[in-house]
C-alpha positions as CSV (number, residue, x, y, z in Angstrom):
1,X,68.6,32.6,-86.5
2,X,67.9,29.1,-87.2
3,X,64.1,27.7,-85.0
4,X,66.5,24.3,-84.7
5,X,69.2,26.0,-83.1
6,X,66.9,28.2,-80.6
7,X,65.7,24.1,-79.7
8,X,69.3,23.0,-79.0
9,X,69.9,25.8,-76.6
10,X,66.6,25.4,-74.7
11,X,66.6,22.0,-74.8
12,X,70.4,21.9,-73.1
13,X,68.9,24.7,-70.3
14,X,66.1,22.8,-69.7
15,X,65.0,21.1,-66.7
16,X,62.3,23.3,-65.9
17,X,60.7,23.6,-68.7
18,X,57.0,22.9,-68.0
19,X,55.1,23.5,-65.1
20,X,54.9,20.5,-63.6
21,X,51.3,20.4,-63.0
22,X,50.6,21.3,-66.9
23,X,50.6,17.7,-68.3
24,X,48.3,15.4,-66.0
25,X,45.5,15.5,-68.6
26,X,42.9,15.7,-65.4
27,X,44.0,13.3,-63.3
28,X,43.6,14.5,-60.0
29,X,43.6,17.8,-61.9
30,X,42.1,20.1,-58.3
31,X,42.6,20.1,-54.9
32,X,39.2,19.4,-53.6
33,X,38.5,16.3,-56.6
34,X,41.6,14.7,-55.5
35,X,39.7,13.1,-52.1
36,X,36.8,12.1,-54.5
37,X,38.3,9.7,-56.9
38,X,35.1,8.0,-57.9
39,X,33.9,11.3,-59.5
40,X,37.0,12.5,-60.9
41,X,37.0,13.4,-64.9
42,X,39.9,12.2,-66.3
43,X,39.6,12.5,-70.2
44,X,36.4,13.1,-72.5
45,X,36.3,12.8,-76.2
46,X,34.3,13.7,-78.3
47,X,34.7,12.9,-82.3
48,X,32.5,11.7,-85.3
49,X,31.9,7.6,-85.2
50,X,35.3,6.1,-87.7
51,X,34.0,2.6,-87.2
52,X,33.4,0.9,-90.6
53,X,29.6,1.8,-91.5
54,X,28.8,4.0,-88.4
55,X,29.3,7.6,-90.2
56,X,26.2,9.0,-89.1
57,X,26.9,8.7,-85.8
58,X,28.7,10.8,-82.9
59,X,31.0,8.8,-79.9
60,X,31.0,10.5,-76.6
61,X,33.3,9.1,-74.0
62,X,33.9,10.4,-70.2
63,X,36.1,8.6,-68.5
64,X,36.3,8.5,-64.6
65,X,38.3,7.4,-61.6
66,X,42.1,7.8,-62.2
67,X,45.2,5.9,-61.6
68,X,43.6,2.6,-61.4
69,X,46.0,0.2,-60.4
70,X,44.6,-3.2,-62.4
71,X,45.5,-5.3,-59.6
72,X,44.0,-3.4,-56.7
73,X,41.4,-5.6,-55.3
74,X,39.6,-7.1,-53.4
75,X,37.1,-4.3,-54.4
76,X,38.5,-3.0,-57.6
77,X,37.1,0.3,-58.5
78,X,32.7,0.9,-58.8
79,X,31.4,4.4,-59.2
80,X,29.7,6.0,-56.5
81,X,25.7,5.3,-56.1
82,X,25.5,8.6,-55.0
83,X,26.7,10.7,-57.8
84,X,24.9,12.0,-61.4
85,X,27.6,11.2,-64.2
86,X,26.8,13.8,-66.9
87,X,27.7,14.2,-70.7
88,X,25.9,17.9,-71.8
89,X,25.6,18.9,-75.4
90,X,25.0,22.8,-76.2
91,X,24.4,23.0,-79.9
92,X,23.5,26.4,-80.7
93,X,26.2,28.1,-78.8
94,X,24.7,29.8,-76.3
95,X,27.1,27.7,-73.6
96,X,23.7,26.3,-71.9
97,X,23.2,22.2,-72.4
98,X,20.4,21.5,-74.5
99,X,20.4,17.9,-74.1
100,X,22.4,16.5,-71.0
101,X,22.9,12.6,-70.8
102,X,23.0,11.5,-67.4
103,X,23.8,8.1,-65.4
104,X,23.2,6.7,-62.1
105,X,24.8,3.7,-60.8
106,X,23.6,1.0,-58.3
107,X,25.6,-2.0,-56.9
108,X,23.8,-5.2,-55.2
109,X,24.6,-8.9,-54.3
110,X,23.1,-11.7,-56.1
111,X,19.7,-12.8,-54.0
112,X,20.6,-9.8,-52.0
113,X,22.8,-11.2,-49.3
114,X,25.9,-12.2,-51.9
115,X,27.4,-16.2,-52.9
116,X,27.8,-17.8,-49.1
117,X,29.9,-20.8,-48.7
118,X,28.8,-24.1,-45.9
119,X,31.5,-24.0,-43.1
120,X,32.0,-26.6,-41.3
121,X,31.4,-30.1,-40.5
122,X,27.8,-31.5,-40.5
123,X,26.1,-30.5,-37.3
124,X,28.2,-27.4,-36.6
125,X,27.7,-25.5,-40.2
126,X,27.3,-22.0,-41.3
127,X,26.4,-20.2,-44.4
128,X,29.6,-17.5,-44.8
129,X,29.6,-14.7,-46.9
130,X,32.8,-15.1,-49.4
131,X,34.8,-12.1,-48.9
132,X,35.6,-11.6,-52.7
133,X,33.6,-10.1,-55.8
134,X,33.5,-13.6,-57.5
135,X,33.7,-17.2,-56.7
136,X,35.3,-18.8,-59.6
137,X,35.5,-18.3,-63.2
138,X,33.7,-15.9,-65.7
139,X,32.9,-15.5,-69.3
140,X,30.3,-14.2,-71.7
141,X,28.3,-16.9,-71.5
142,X,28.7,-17.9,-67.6
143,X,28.0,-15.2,-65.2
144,X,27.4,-17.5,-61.9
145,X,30.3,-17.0,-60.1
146,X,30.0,-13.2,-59.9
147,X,30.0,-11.6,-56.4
148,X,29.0,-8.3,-57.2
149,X,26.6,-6.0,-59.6
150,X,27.1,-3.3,-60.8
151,X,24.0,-1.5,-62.9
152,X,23.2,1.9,-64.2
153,X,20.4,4.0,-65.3
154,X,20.9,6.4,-68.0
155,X,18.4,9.5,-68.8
156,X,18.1,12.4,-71.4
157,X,17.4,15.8,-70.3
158,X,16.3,18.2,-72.6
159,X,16.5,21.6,-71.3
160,X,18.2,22.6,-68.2
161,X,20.3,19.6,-66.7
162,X,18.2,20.6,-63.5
163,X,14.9,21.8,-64.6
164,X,14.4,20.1,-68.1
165,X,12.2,17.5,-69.4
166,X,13.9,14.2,-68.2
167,X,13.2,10.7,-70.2
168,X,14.6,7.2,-69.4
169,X,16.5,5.2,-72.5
170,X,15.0,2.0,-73.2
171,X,17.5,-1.1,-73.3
172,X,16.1,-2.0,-76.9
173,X,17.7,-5.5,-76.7
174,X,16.0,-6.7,-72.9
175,X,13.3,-3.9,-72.3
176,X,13.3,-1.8,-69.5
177,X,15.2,0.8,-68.2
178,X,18.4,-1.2,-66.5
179,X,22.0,-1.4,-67.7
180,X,24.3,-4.0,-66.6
181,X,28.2,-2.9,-65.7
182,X,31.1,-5.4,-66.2
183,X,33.2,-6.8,-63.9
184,X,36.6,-5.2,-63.8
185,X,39.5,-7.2,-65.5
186,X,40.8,-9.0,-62.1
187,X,43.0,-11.5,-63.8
188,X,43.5,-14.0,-66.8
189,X,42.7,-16.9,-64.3
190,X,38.8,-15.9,-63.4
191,X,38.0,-14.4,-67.3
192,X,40.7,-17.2,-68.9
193,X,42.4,-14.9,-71.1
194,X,42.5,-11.4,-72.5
195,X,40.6,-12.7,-75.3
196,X,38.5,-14.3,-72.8
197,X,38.0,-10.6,-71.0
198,X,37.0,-9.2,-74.5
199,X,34.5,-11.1,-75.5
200,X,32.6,-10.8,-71.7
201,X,33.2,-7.1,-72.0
202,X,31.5,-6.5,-75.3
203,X,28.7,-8.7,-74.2
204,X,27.6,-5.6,-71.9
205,X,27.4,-3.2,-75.1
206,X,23.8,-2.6,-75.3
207,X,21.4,-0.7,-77.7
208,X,19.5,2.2,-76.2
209,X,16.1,3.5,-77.2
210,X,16.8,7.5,-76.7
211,X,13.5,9.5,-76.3
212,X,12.5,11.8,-79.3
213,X,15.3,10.1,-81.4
214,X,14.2,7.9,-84.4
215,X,17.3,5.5,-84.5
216,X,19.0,3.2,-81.9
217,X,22.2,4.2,-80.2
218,X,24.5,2.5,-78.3
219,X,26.5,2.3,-75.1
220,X,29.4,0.8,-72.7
221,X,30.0,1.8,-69.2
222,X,32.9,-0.5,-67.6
223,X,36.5,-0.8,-67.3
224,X,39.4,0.3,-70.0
225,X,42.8,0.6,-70.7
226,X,43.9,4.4,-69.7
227,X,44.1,6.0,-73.2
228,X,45.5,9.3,-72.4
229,X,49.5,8.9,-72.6
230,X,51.8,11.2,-70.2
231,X,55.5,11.3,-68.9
232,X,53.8,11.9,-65.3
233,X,56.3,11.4,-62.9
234,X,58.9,13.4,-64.6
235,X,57.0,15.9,-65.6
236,X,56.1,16.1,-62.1
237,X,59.9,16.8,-60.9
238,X,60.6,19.7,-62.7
239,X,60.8,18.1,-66.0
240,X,62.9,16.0,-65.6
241,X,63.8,15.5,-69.2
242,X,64.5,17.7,-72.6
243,X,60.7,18.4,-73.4
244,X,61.6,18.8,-77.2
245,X,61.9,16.0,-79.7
246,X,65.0,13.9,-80.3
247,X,67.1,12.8,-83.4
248,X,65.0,10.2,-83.9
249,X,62.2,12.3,-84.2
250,X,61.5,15.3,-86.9
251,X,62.2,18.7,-85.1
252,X,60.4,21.9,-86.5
253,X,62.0,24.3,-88.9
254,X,64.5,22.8,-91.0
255,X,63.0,19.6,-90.1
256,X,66.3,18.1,-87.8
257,X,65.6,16.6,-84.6
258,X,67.5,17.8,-81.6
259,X,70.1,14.9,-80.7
260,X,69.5,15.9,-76.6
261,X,66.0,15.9,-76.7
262,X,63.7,13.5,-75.9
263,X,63.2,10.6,-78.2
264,X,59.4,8.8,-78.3
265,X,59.0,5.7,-76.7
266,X,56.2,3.9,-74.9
267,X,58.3,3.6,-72.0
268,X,57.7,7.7,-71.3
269,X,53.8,6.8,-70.5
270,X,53.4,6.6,-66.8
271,X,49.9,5.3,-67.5
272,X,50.6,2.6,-69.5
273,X,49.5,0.2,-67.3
274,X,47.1,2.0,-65.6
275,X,42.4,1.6,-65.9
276,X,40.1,3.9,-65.6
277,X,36.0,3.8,-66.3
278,X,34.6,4.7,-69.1
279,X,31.2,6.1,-70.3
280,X,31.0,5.3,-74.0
281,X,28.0,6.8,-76.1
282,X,27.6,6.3,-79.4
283,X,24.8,8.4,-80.6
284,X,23.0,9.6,-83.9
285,X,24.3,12.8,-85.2
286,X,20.6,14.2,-86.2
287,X,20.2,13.5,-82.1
288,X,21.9,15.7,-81.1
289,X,22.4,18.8,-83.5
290,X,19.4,20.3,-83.3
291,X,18.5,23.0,-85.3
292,X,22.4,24.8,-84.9
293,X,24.8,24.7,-87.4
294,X,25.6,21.4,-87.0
295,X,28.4,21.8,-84.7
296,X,27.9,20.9,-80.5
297,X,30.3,21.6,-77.8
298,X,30.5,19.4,-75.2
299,X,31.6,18.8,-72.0
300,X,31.2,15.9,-68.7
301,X,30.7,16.7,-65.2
302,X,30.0,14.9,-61.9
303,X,27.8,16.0,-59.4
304,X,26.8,14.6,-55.7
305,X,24.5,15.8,-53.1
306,X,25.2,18.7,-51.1
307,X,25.4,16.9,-47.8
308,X,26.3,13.1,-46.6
309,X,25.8,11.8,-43.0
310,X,28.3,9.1,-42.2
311,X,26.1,6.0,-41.2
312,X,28.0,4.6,-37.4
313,X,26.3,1.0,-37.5
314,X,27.4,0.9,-41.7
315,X,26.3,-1.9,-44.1
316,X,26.3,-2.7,-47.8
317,X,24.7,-0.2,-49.5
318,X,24.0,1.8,-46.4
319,X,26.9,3.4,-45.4
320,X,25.9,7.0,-45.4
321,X,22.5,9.2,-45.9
322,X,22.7,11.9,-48.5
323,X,21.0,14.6,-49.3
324,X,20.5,18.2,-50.5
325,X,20.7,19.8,-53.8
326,X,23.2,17.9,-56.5
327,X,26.1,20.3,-56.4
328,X,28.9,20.3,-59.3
329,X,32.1,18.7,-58.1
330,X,33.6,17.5,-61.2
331,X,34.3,19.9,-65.3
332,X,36.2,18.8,-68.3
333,X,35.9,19.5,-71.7
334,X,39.3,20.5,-73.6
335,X,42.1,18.1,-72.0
336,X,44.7,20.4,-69.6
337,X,43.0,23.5,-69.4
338,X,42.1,23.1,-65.8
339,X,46.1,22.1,-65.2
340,X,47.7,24.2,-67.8
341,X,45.7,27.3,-68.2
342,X,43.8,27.6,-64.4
343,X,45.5,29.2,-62.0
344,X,45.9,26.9,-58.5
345,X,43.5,29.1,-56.5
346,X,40.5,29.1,-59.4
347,X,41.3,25.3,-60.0
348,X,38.3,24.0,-57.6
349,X,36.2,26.9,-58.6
350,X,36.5,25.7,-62.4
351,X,35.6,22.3,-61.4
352,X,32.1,23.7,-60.0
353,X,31.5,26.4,-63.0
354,X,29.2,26.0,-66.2
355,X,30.6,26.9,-69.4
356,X,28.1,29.9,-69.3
357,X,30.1,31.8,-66.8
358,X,33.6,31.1,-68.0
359,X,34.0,34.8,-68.7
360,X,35.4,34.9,-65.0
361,X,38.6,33.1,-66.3
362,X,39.4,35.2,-69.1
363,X,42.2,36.2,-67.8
364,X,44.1,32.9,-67.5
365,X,43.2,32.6,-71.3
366,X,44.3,36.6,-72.9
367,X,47.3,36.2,-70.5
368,X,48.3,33.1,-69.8
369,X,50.8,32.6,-67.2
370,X,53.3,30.0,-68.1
371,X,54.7,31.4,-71.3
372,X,55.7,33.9,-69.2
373,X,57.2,31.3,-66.6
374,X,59.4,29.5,-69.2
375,X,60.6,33.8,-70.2
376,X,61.2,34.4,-66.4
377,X,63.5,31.2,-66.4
378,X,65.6,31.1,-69.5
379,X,65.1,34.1,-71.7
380,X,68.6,35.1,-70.1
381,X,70.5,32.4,-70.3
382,X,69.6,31.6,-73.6
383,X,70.7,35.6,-74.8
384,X,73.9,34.8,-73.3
385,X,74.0,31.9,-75.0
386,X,73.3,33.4,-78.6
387,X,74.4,36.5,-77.6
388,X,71.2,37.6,-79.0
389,X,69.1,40.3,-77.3
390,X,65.5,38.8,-77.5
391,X,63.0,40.8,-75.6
392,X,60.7,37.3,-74.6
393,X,60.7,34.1,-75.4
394,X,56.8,34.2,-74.6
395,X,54.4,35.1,-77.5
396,X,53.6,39.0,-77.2
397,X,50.8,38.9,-79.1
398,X,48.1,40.4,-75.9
399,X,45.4,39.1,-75.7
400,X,46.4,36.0,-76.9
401,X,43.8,35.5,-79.3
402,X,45.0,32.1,-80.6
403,X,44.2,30.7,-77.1
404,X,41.0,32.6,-77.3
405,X,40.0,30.7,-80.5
406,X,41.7,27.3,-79.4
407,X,40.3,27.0,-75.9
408,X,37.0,29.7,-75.7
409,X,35.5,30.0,-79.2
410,X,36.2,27.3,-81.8
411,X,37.8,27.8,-85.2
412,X,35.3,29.7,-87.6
413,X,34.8,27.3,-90.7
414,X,35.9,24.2,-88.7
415,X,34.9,24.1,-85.1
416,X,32.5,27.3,-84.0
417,X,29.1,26.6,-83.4
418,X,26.3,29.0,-84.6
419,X,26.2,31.8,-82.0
420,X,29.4,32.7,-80.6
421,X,30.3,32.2,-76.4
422,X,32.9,32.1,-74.8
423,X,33.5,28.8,-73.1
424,X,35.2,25.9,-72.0
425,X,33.5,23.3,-74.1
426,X,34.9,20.4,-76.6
427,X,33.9,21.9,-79.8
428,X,32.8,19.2,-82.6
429,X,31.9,19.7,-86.1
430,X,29.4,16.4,-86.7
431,X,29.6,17.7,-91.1
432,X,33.4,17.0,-90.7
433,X,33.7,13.0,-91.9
434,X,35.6,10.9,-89.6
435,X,38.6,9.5,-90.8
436,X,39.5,6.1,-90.5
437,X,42.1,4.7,-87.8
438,X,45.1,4.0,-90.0
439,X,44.7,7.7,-92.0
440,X,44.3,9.3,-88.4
441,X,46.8,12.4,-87.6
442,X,47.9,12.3,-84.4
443,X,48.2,15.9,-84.1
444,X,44.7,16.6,-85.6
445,X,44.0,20.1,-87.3
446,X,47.7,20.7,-86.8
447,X,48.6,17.6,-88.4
448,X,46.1,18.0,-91.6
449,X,43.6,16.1,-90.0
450,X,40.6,18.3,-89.7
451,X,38.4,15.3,-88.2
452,X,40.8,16.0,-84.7
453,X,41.7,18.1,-82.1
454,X,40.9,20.6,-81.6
455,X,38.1,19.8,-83.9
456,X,36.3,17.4,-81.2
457,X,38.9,15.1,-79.2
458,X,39.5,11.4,-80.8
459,X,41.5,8.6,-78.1
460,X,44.6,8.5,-80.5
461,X,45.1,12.5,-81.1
462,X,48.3,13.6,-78.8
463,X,46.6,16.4,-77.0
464,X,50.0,16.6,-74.3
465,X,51.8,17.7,-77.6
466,X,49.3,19.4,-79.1
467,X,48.8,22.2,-76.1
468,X,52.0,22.7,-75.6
469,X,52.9,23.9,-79.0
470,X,49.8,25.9,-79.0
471,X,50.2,27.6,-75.8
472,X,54.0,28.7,-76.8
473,X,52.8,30.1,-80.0
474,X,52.1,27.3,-83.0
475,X,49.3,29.0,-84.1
476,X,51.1,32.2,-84.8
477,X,53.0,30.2,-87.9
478,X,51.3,28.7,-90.5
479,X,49.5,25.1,-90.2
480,X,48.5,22.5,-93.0
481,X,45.0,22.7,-94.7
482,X,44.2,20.3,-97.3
483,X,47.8,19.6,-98.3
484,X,48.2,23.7,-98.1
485,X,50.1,26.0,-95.4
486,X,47.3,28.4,-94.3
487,X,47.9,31.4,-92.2
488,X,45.2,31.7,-89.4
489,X,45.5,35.5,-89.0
490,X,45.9,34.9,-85.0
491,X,48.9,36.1,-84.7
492,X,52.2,36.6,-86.4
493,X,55.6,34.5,-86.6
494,X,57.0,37.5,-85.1
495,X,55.1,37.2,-82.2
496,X,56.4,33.8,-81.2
497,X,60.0,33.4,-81.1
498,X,59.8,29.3,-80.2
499,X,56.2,29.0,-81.9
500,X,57.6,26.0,-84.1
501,X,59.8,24.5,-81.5
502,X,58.9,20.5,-81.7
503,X,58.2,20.5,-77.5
504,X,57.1,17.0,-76.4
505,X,56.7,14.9,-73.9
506,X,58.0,11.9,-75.4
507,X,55.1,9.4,-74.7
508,X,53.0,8.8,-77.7
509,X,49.6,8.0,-78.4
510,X,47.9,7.3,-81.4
511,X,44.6,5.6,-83.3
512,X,46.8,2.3,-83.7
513,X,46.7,1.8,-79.9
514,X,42.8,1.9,-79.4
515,X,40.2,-0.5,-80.7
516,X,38.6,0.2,-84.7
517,X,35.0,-0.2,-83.3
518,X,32.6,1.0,-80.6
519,X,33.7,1.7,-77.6
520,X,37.1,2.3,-78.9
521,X,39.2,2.2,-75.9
522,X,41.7,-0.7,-75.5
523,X,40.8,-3.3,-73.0
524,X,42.1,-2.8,-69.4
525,X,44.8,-4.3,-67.9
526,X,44.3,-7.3,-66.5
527,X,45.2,-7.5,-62.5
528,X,47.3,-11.1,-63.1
529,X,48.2,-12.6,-66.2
């Protein structure tokens, strides 16, 4: 039997395809993170530096606060003063953090009491507070009119993210220990264009001193274009589309594209006009490698004080009193695992876990639960169908070992640190060089692209795509290695009987939608043209 004609007959039965909390990336990816926006992870990446003449370098990018809607003022969208933004690099495999980056945001008003306007007539006047984040225009090189600041400190923890030797980065461009936050984009009237926007924006990229590290880093906290790309709101309803790829698009096997399936179109991407907030690093490789094998894993996480005591008489910047130990609330490393592999009632205790005691999720990982979903719901019909007699359309290969090495333990040769754990983590090999934008697979390792995902996590590579092949068996089948079909000894075609099935989402993504420099991610949009 033809793999394009198994496609046609799932794709025609399916409108249930994937569970439709599998593809949020993690946007609003638990329960309890879901009334916490200003913590919640929504992507990290983490890939080797392909800006022209930054090679030796590593690009680590957490991105927070979902679903940003670019014209939802007054207040637009500042991180909470109250939380520790972390980025943790283990680099000897253990699954403990030996370095941890962390930041902590503060927000004022200029002279302390914000721009006031006279109201009035002579006599009879009053200095009033203006009700808005900025008076009048703003650019790079005119900063007056701003309402609001927004600044961070950012500090390396060697060690224990707790217990550890913690240092302060040096702003090697203004001295001290203070980093200045961008406004977000609120229109083309206060920053005067997009170009306009751009050029304020990169004006808060700032080289860091980092302690015990002989060369200068870099980094950008503010306001972005979403990257991650998702058919959100029909995923949501049961699929409601073909999740394979269309005629216009190359299927799998004999290479034909399924004429019901889904074709690729920017139109697909819920989030295409959606923010969120980056925290761009761009550090040295030697800085963080250690004495391993030169590959890290790495993961971001958000933590806030145990307790908070509403304040009843509230003012700026005293609206509560918090206290108690910093307690975990926020976890990503690999995109969708906490949607597509977690099961609901584990989803909020994943957020709070460290990589070290992942082994309490095995389960979710050796037997995964939605392969068996999509058998439970068509392997039927589609028998009927073929009048065939197929025992599963899940992989039977138990325990699924291909997940094991995709999500838990990092392809040996390509991805797997020194010592062997396994955990949730990113998994980056810094000896791997980057490749530039316009030679950049979108499907990564899968797509002969060793320098992406899995190996590390780039803004262009098409992880929605990606995870779903790999979950319903595309690692049982050979993949391309150096121009070469290479059999990872995972598993066996026989094992997946839709392994090379093309499934989509129909919303790309790739490297030609992001920025070519530091901090990669496109500028946001703007809340008015």
């Amino acid at each position: 039997m033809k793999i394009n004609t198994l496609s046609i007959v799932i794709g025609t039965l399916c409108t249930g395809m994937v569970a439709a909390n599998a593809l949020a990336s993690s946007h609003r990816e638990a329960p309890n993170i879901t009334r916490m926006p200003a913590v919640d992870s929504t992507d990290f990446y983490a890939f080797n530096s392909y800006e022209e003449g930054r090679g030796d370098y590593v690009t680590l990018i957490a991105n927070y606060l979902p679903l940003q809607d670019a014209y939802g003022g007054p207040n637009y969208f500042a991180l909470d003063p109250s939380a520790v933004y972390s980025i943790h690099i283990d680099n000897d495999g253990d699954a403990v953090e030996d370095i941890t980056y962390q930041f902590r945001f503060n927000q004022s008003l200029p002279g302390e009491t914000g721009v006031a306007l006279t109201i009035g007539p002579e006599g009879n006047t009053r200095e009033v507070a203006i009700p808005l984040k900025n008076v009048g225009g703003i650019s790079a090189a005119d900063q007056a009119n701003a309402n609001f600041i927004e600044t961070y400190e950012l500090t390396v923890v060697e060690g224990d993210r707790r217990t550890g030797t913690a240092m302060n980065v040096q702003n090697a461009q203004m001295g001290g220990t203070t980093f200045e936050k961008p406004l977000d984009f609120i229109g083309t009237k206060t920053f005067s264009s997009r170009e306009g926007y751009a050029e304020y924006a990169n004006s808060f990229i700032h080289e860091v001193a980092l302690p015990n590290c002989e060369t200068n880093g870099r980094v950008f906290v503010g306001q972005r274009k979403d990257p991650f790309a998702v058919n959100l709101g029909n995923t949501f309803d049961l699929v409601n589309y073909v999740p394979i790829e269309g005629d216009s698009a190359r299927g799998a096997g004999d290479g034909e594209g399924f004429p019901g399936g889904i074709t690729q179109n920017m139109n697909n991407d819920d989030l295409r006009h959606k923010n969120v907030t980056a925290l761009s690093l761009e550090i040295p490789k030697s800085c963080v490698t250690g004495d391993g094998n030169g590959t890290i894993g790495a993961w971001t996480t958000a933590s806030l004080p145990q307790a908070r005591i509403l304040n009843p008489d509230a003012s700026f910047n005293n609206t509560e009193v918090n206290g108690g130990a910093l307690t975990q609330v926020s976890r990503l490393g690999n995109p969708l695992v906490n949607e597509l592999v977690i099961g609901l009632k584990d989803k909020d205790r994943f957020s709070s876990a460290e990589p070290k005691d992942d082994i309490q999720f095995a389960d979710y990982v050796t037997h995964p639960s939605l392969p068996e979903l999509l058998n439970i719901l068509f392997k039927d019909a589609v028998n009927q169908t073929l009048g065939t007699n197929m025992d599963t359309l899940a992989p039977t290969n138990f325990p699924r070992n291909d997940l094991l090495t995709a999500f838990l333990t990092g392809f040996e040769g390509v991805n797997q640190l020194a010592a062997v754990t396994p955990s949730e983590m990113l998994r980056l090999n810094t000896g791997i060089a980057a490749k530039p934008a316009a030679e950049q697979s979108a499907f990564g390792v899968a797509g002969d692209d060793l320098a992406g995902f899995p190996n590390g996590r780039r803004p262009g590579d098409d992880v929605v795509d990606i995870a779903l092949r790999v979950v319903m068996g595309r690692l049982c089948y050979p993949i391309p290695v150096n121009g070469e079909a290479t059999d990872l000894g995972l598993c066996q075609p026989e094992d997946a009987n839709v392994g090379e099935v093309a499934f989509t989402d129909g919303a790309p993504v790739d490297a030609g939608m992001m920025n070519v420099a530091f901090p990669y991610l496109a500028e946001p949009v703007p809340g008015s043209e």
